[in-house]
C-alpha positions in Angstrom: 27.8 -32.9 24.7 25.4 -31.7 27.0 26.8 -27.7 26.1 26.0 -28.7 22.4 22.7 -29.6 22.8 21.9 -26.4 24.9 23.6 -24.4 22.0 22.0 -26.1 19.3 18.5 -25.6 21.9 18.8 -22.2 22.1 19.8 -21.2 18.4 16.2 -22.7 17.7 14.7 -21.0 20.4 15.9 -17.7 18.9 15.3 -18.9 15.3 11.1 -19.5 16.3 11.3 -16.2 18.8 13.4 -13.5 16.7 11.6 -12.5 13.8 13.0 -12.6 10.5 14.9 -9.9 9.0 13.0 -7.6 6.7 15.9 -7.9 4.1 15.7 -11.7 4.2 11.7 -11.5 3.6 12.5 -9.3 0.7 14.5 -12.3 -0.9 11.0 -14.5 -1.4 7.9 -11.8 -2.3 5.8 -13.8 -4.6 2.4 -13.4 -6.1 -0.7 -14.7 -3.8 -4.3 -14.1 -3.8 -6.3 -13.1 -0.4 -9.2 -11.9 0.6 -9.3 -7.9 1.5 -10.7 -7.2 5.1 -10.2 -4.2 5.8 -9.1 -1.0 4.2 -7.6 1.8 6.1 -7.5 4.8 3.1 -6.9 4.9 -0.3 -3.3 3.5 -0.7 -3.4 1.1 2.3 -5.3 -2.2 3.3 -5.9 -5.2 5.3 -5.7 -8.5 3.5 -6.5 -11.9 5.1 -3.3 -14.7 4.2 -2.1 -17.8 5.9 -4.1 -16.8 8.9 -3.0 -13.6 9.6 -3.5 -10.3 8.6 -0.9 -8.0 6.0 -1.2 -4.8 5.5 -0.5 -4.2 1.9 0.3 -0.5 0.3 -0.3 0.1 -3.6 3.0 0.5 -5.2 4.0 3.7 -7.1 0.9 5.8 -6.1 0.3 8.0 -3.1 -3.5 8.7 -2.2 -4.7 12.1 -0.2 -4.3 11.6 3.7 -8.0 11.3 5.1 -7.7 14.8 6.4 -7.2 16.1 3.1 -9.9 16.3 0.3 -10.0 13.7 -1.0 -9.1 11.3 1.3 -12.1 9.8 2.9 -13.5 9.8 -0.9 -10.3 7.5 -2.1 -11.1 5.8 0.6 -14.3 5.0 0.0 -13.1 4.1 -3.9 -10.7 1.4 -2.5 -13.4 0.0 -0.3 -15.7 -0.1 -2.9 -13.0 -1.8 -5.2 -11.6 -4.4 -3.0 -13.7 -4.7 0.3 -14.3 -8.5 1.1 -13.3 -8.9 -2.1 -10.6 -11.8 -3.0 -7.5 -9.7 -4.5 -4.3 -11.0 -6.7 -1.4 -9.5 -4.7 2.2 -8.6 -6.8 4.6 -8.0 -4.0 7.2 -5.3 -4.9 9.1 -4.6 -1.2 8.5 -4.7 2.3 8.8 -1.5 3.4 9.7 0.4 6.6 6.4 -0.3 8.2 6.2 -3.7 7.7 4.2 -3.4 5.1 3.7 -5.6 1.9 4.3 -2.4 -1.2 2.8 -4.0 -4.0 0.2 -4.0 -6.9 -2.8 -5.6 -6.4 -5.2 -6.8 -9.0 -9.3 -7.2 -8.7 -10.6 -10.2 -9.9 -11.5 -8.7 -13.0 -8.3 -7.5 -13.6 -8.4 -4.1 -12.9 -5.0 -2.7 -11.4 -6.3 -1.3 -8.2 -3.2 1.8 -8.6 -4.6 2.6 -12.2 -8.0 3.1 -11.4 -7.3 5.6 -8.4 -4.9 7.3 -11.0 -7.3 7.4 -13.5 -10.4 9.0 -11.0 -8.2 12.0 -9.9 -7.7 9.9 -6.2 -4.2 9.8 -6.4 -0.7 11.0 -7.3 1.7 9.0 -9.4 4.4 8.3 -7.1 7.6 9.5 -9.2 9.9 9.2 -6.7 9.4 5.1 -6.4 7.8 4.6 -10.0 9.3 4.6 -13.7 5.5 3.4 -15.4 4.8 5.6 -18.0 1.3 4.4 -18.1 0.8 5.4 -14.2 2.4 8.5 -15.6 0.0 9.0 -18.1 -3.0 8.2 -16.2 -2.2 10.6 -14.2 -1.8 13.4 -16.8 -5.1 12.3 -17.9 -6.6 12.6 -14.9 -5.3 16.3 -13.9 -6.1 17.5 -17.9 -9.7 16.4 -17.1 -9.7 18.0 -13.8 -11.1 14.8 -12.0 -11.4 14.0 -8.6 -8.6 15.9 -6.3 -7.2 17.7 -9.5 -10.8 20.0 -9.6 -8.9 21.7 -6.7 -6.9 24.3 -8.2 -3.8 23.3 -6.1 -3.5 20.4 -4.6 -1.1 19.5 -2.0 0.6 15.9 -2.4 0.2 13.8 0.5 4.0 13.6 1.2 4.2 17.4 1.4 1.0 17.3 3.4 2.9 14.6 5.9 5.8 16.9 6.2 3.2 20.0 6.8 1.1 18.1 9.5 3.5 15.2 11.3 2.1 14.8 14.8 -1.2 16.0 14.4 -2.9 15.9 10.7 -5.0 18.6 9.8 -5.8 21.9 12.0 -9.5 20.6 9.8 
C-alpha cells in the first residue's frame, strides 16, 4: 500500500514539476483579452494574462529585424498600436519558442497584422499564410512604395536571419 501511495505521490510531483507538452497546449488555444506590456519589435510582444507574462508573435506576417530599416520604425508602430493597451488575442500555435503565434485585435478592432501590412512594416508571411487579404495588403503596400518597400530592395527578415545568425547587422 505504502509503494502505491509513493507512486501515485510522485506521478503528481512530476505532473506540478514537468511542464506540459507544447503539443498538448496546442490542443486548448482559445481567444482571451490582456493587457500589452511590453513590445519587443514589430512582430513580437509581451502581454500580461493570468499573472504571468506571454510572449505573443503576429501570425502570418514577418516584420524587419531591428537592425534592418525598418525595424526600430515597426517597432515603434506596434508600440504605438498596442502599448498598455488591452488586446483581443486569437491563438493560432505555440511555436518553437514558446511563443503564443496568433492574431491579435486592438480594441477598436483593427487587426494588428493588417495595419503593419498595410504601412509598408512588414512582409506577408507566405510560407505560414493562405489570407488573400494579408496578401493583398501587401501588394498594396509595395505598389505605393510605403514604408520598407521605398527601398528599392528589400531584404526579408528570414533571409536577413539566415545572412546575420549570431551577430545581426555588421550596422
Amino acid at each position: 500500500m505504502r509503494r502505491l501511495q509513493a507512486l501515485f505521490f510522485l506521478v503528481a510531483v512530476i505532473g506540478v514539476v514537468v511542464p506540459e507538452p507544447v503539443a498538448a497546449r496546442r490542443q486548448r488555444l482559445r481567444a482571451f483579452e490582456a493587457q500589452v506590456v511590453a513590445v519587443s519589435d514589430g512582430d513580437t510582444l509581451v502581454v500580461q494574462y493570468g499573472g504571468r507574462n506571454l510572449r505573443v508573435r503576429l501570425a502570418e506576417v514577418d516584420s524587419p529585424e531591428l537592425k534592418q530599416p525598418y525595424g526600430r520604425e515597426a517597432r515603434v508602430f506596434t508600440a504605438r498600436m498596442v502599448l498598455d493597451k488591452v488586446v483581443r488575442i486569437e491563438p493560432r500555435t505555440i511555436d518553437d519558442y514558446d511563443r503564443v503565434v496568433a492574431r491579435v485585435l486592438t480594441q477598436d478592432g483593427k487587426d494588428l497584422s493588417e495595419e503593419l501590412l498595410r504601412h509598408g512594416l512588414a512582409w506577408w508571411y507566405r510560407r505560414y499564410s493562405g489570407d488573400k487579404r494579408l496578401e493583398a495588403l501587401e501588394t498594396e503596400a509595395k505598389n505605393q512604395k510605403r514604408g520598407l518597400w521605398a527601398d528599392p530592395d528589400p531584404v526579408p527578415p528570414w533571409l536577413y536571419r539566415r545572412m546575420y545568425p549570431l551577430f545581426g547587422s555588421p550596422r
